[in-house]
C-alpha positions in Angstrom: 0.0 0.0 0.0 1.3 3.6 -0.8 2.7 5.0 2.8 2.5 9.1 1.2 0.4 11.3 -0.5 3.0 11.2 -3.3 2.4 7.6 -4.2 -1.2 7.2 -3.1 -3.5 6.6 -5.8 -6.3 8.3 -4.7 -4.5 11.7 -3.1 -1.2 11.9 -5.6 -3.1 14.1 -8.5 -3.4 17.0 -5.6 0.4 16.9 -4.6 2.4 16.4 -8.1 1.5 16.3 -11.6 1.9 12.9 -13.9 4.1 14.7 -16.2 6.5 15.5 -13.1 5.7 11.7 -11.2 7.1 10.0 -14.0 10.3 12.2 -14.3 11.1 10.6 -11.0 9.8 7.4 -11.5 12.1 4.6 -9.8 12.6 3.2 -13.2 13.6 6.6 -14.6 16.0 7.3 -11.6 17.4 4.0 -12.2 17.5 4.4 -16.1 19.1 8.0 -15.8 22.3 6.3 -13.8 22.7 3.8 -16.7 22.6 6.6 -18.9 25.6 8.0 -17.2 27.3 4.5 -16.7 26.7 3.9 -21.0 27.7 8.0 -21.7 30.6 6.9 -19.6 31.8 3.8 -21.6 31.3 5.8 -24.7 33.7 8.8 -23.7 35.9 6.4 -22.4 35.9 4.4 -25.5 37.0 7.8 -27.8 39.8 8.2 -25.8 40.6 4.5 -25.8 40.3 3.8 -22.6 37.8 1.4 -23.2 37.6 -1.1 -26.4 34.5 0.6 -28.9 33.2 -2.8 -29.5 32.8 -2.9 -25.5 30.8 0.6 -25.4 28.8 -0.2 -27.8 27.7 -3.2 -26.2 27.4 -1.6 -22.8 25.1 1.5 -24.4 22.7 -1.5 -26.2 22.9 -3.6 -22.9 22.3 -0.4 -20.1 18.1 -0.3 -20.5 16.3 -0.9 -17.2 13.1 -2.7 -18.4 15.8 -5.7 -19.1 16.8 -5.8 -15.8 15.1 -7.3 -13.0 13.9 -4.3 -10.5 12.7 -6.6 -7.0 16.5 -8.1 -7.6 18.2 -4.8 -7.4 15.9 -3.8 -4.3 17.0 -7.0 -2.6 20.6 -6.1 -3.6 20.6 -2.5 -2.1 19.0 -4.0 0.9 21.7 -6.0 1.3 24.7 -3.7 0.4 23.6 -0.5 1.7 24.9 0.5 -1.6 22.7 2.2 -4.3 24.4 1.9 -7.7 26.1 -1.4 -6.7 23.3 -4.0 -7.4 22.7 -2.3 -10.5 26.2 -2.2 -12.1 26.2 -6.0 -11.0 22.6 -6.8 -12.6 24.0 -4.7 -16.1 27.8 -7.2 -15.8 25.6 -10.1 -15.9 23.9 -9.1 -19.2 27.5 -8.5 -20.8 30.0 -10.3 -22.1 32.7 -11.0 -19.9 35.1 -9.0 -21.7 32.5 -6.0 -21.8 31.4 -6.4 -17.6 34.9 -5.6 -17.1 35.0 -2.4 -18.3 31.5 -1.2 -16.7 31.5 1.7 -14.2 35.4 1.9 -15.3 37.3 5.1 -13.4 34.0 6.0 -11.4 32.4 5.4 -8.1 28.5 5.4 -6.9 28.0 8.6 -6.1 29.4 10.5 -9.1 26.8 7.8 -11.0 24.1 9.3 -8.9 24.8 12.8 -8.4 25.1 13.0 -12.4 21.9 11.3 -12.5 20.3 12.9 -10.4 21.3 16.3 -12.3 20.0 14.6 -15.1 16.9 14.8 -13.5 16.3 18.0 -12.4 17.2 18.9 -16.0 13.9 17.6 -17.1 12.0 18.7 -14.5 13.5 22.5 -15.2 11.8 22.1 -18.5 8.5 21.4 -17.1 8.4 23.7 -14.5 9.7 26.7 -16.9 6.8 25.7 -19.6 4.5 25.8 -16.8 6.0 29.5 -15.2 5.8 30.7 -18.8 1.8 29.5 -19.1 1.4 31.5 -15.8 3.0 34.6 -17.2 0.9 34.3 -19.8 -2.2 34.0 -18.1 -1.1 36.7 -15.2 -0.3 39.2 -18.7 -4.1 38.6 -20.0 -5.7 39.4 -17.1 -3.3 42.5 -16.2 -4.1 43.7 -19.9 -7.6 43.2 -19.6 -8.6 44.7 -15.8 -5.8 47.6 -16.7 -8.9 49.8 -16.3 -10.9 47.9 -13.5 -11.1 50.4 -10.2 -11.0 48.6 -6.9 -9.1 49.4 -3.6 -5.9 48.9 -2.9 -5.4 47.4 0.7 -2.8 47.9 3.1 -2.5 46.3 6.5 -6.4 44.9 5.6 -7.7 48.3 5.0 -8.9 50.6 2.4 -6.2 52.5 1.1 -6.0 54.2 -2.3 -7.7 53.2 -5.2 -6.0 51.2 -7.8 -7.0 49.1 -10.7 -7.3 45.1 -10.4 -4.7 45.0 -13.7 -2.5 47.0 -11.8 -2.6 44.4 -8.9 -2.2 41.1 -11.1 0.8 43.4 -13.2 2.5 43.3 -9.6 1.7 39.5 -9.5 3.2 39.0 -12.9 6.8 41.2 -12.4 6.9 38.6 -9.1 6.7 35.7 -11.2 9.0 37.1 -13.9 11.6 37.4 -11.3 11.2 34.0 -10.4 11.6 32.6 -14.1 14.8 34.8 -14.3 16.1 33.3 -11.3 16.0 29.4 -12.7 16.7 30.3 -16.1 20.1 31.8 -14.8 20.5 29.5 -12.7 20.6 26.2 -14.5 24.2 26.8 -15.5 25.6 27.1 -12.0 23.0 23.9 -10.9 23.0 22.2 -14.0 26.6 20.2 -13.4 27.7 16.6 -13.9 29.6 15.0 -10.7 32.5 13.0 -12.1 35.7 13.0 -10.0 36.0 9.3 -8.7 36.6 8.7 -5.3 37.4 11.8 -3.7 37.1 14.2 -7.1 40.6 14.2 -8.0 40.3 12.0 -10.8 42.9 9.8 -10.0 41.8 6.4 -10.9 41.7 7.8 -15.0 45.1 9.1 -14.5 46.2 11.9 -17.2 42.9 11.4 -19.3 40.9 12.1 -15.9 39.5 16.0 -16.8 38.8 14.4 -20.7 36.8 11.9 -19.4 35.0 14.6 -17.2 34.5 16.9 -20.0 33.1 14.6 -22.4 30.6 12.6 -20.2 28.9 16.2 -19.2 29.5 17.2 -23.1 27.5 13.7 -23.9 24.8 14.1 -21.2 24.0 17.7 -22.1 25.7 19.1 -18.4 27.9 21.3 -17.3 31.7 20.4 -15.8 32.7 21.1 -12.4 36.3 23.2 -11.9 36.7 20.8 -9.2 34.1 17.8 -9.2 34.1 17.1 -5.2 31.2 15.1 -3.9 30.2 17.7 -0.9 29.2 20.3 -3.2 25.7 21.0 -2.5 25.1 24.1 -3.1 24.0 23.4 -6.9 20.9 21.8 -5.6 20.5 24.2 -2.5 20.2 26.9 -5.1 17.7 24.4 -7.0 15.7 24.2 -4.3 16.4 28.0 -2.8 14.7 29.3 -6.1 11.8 26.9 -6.3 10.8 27.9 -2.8 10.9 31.6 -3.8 9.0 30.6 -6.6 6.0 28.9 -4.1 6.0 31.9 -2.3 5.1 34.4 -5.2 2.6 31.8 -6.3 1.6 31.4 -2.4 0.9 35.4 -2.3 -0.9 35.2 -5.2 -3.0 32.5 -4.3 -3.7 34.0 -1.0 -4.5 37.1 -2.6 -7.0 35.6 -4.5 -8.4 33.6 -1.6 -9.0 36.9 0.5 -11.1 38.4 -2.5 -13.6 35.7 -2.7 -14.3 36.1 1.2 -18.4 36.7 0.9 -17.8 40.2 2.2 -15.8 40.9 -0.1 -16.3 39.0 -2.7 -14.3 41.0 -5.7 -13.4 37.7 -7.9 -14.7 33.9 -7.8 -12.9 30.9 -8.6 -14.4 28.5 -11.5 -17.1 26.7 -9.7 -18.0 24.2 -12.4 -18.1 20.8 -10.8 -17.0 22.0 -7.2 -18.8 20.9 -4.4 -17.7 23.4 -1.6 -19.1 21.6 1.1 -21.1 18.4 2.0 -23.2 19.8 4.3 -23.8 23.4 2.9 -24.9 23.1 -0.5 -24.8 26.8 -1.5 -20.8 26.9 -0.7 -18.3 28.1 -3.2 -15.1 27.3 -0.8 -11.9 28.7 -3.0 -10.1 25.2 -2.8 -7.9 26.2 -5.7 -6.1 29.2 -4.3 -6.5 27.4 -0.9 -4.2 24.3 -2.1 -2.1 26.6 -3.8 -1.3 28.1 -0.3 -1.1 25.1 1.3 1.4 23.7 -1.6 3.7 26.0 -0.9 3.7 25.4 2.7 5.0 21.9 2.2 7.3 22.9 -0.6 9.1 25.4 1.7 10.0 22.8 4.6 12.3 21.3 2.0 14.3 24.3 1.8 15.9 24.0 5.6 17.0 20.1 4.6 18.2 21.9 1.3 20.4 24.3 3.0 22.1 21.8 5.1 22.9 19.8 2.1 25.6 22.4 1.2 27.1 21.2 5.4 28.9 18.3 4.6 32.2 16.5 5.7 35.5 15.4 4.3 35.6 14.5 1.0 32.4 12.6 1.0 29.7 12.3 3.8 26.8 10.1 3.8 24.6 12.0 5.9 24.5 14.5 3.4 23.9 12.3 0.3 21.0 10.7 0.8 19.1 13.4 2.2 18.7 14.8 -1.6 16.5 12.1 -2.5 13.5 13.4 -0.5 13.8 17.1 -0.6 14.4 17.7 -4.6 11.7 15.1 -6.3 9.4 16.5 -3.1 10.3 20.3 -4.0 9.4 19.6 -7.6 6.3 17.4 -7.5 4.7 20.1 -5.1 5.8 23.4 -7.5 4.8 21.9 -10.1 1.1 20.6 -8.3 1.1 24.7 -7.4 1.7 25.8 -11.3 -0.9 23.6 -12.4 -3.4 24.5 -9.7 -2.5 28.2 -10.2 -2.9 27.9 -14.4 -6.4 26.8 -13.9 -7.1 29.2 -11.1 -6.4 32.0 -13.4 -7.7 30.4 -16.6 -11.2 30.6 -14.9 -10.9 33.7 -12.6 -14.1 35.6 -12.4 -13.3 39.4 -11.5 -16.0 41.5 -10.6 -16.1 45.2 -11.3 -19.3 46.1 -10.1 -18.3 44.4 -6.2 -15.1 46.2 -6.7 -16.9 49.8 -7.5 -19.7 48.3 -4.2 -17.0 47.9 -2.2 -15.5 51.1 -2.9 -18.5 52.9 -1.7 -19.9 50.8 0.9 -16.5 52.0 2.6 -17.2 55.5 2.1 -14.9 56.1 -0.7 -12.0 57.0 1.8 -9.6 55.9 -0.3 -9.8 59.8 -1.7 -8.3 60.9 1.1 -4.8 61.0 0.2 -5.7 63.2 -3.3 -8.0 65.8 -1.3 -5.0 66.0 1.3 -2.5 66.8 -1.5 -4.3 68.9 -2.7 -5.4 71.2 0.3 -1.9 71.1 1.1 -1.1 73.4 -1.7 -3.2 75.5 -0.2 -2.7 75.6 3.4 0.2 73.2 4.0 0.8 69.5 4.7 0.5 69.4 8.0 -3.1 71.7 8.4 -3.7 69.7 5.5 -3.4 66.5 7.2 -4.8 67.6 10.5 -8.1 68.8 8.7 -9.0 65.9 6.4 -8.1 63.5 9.5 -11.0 65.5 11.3 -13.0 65.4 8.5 -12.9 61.6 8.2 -13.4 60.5 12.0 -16.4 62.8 11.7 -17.3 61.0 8.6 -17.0 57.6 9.8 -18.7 58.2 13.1 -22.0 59.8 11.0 -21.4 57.0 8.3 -21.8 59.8 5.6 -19.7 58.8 2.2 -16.1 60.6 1.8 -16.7 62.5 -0.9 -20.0 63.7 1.1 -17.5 65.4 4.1 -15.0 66.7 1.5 -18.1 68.5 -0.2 -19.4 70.1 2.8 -16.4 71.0 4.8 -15.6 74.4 4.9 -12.1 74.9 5.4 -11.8 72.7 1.9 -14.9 74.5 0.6 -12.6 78.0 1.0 -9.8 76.9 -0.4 -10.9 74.5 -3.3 -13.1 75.0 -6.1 -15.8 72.6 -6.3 -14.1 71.6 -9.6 -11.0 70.4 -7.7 -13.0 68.9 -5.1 -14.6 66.4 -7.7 -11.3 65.5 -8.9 -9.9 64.8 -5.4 -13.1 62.5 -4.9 -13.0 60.6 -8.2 -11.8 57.3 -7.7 -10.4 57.5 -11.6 -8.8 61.1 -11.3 -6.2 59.6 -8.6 -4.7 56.4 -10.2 -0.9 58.2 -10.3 1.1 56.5 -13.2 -1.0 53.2 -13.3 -0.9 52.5 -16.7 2.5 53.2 -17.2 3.4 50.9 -14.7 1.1 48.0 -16.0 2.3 48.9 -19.6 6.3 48.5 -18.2 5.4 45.3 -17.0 3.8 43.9 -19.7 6.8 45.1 -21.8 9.4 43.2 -20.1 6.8 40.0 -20.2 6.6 40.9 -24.0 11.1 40.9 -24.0 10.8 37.5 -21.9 8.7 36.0 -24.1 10.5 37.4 -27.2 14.2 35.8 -25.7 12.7 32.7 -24.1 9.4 31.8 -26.1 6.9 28.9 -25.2 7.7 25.6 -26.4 5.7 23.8 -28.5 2.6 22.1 -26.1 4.1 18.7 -24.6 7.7 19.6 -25.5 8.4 19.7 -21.7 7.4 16.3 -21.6 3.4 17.6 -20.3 0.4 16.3 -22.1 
């Protein structure tokens, strides 16, 4: 019976997708360290270290389905050793004069670590095509609500008016951040980890750095200046940016989750076959944004276990090793769960102008208050200014008249303001600042990302 969420059959779809579950199948972990052990024969068999007739063979014979997977269990039960039982289970499908030569110069880590790289290179792929999809998204709605008023919050409250595109163009310079972050990155995490023993290549002799620069040429990785088997940091940093990442989508998430609260109520999730709750029929819970938030909650506790990683002893430490099999598949199943959660929360977003303008009134429209102070302050200066329109609003609010109302009728603002600049200072529109230039900025550097870094086509990443 599955023992987590990742592997149970009923609760795995809510905690990693299928296109990131089987980038870290067993038999794809296991089939990426034969990869490295074949790549391995093959460089080694250009610089004649190894007999091409003998690569060859090794490349045709290194394919997991032909090997028997409860045998290698019971052999790394036994052994304590990962890559052992399976460089045993490939000699046995070789020739004699081939089983020789398998795992020639390396040792088990340096098959794993490279693996593992391997990896994460394919799961960089489908987390970037889903990032971009939520750029894209995040872009349409910020172009489309550039001109939606609703309040802009601070601390929970009312504060100046804004425009909903304005809020989601925030959203979307966030995430673009984040994509700019792993897309530099992959070159620093993206490395091979081929030294032998202790990284000084010793057991290859003078060919040692050839053989290290073209297995990582072969395998599509980079080479390590020193390929040492205690440097984490190239999956700390892995793991660093994809729980920066699960924060901005966190934010967003909870963003959205606070503006579907019923008194509120500014946007809706995409209801369609939802059942909120099994005792209240009429409930329209936001689980999406919810288990967006909640994602990211799990994703982040791997970042502590990916910091120590980088902690590590001597020239090789086993307490450190191991620890990367939990926290980097477990960081990327749940980012990736989050990305697709978060594509079809904003796919079927349903923002509501009309409860954003409601809401703007039903709060007496103080959000004003900054543009009629500013502008009284001309007048009279700031701190009068301030003194008067703070008087004017706890007046306001303890009589529940509307803002604008108060502004109208005061009569220090009434002596120094026309009652043309008073209806400026109380139009929600009149006092947006440089809104759509901001939005428009944003949107233009989403326009150069795309331009420098464009969508694959659909399923390249390995999704769908």
């Amino acid at each position: 019976m599955p023992s987590t969420v990742f592997d149970s059959f009923y609760l795995k779809d809510r905690f990693g997708t299928a296109a990131m579950r089987a980038l870290w199948d067993d038999r794809v972990t296991l089939q990426r360290w034969l990869d490295v052990e074949a790549a391995l024969a093959e460089v080694e068999a250009e610089l004649g270290l190894v007999p091409k007739g003998v690569a060859r063979e090794i490349s045709r014979r290194a394919r997991i389905e032909d090997l028997d997977l409860q045998a290698l269990k019971r052999g790394f039960d036994r052994t304590w050793n990962p890559v052992v039982p399976l460089v045993d289970a490939l000699r046995t499908r070789l020739s004699p004069r081939a089983a020789g030569y398998v795992h020639w110069g390396a040792t088990s880590k340096n098959i794993f670590d490279t693996g593992l790289a391997l990896q994460v290179k394919d799961s960089y792929a489908v987390i970037l095509d889903n990032v971009v999809a939520v750029t894209e998204l995040l872009a349409g709605l910020a172009e489309a609500h550039r001109d939606t008023i609703m309040a802009g919050r601070t601390h929970g409250q009312h504060a100046l008016p804004i425009t909903f595109g304005f809020k989601v163009a925030a959203w979307l310079d966030e995430v673009l951040r984040a994509e700019e972050r792993l897309r530099e990155g992959r070159r620093r995490v993206l490395v091979g980890e081929f030294g032998g023993a202790v990284g000084t290549l010793a057991s290859l002799g003078r060919h040692g750095r050839r053989v290290q620069a073209g297995l990582m040429k072969r395998l599509g990785l980079g080479v390590a200046p020193i390929p040492v088997k205690t440097a984490g940091d190239r999956l700390a940093e892995f793991v660093v940016h994809l729980g920066m990442l699960s924060a901005t989508l966190g934010k967003i998430a909870q963003n959205i989750y606070n503006l579907q609260q019923t008194d509120i109520d500014e946007v809706t999730e995409s209801t369609e076959g939802k059942v909120g709750s099994s005792a209240m029929p009429h409930k329209q819970n936001p689980v999406a944004s919810g288990s967006v938030v909640f994602l990211g909650r799990l994703l982040r506790s791997n970042v502590p276990p990916a910091l120590d990683y980088i902690q590590a002893e001597w020239e090789d430490d086993h307490r450190q090793g191991e620890t990367a099999w939990k926290f980097v598949p477990e960081a990327c199943l749940l980012v990736d769960a989050q990305l697709e959660l978060m594509r079809r929360l904003l796919g079927g977003l349903v923002v509501k102008p009309g409860n954003m303008q409601r809401n703007l009134e039903r709060a007496g429209g103080f959000v004003c208050s900054e543009a009629l102070l500013m502008k009284l302050a001309l007048a009279i200066g700031r701190g009068r200014a301030h003194a008067v329109i703070k008087e004017l609003s706890d007046r306001a609010r303890r009589t529940e008249e509307p803002f604008s109302e108060a502004a109208r009728a005061h009569p220090v603002v009434r002596k120094h303001l026309s009652a043309a600049e008073i209806e400026e200072c109380v139009s929600y529109r009149a006092y947006l600042g440089q809104t759509k230039a901001l939005i428009n900025r944003v949107l233009a550097d989403h326009r150069r990302t795309r331009k420098r870094h464009p969508r694959p086509p659909q399923g390249a990443a390995g999704r769908r």
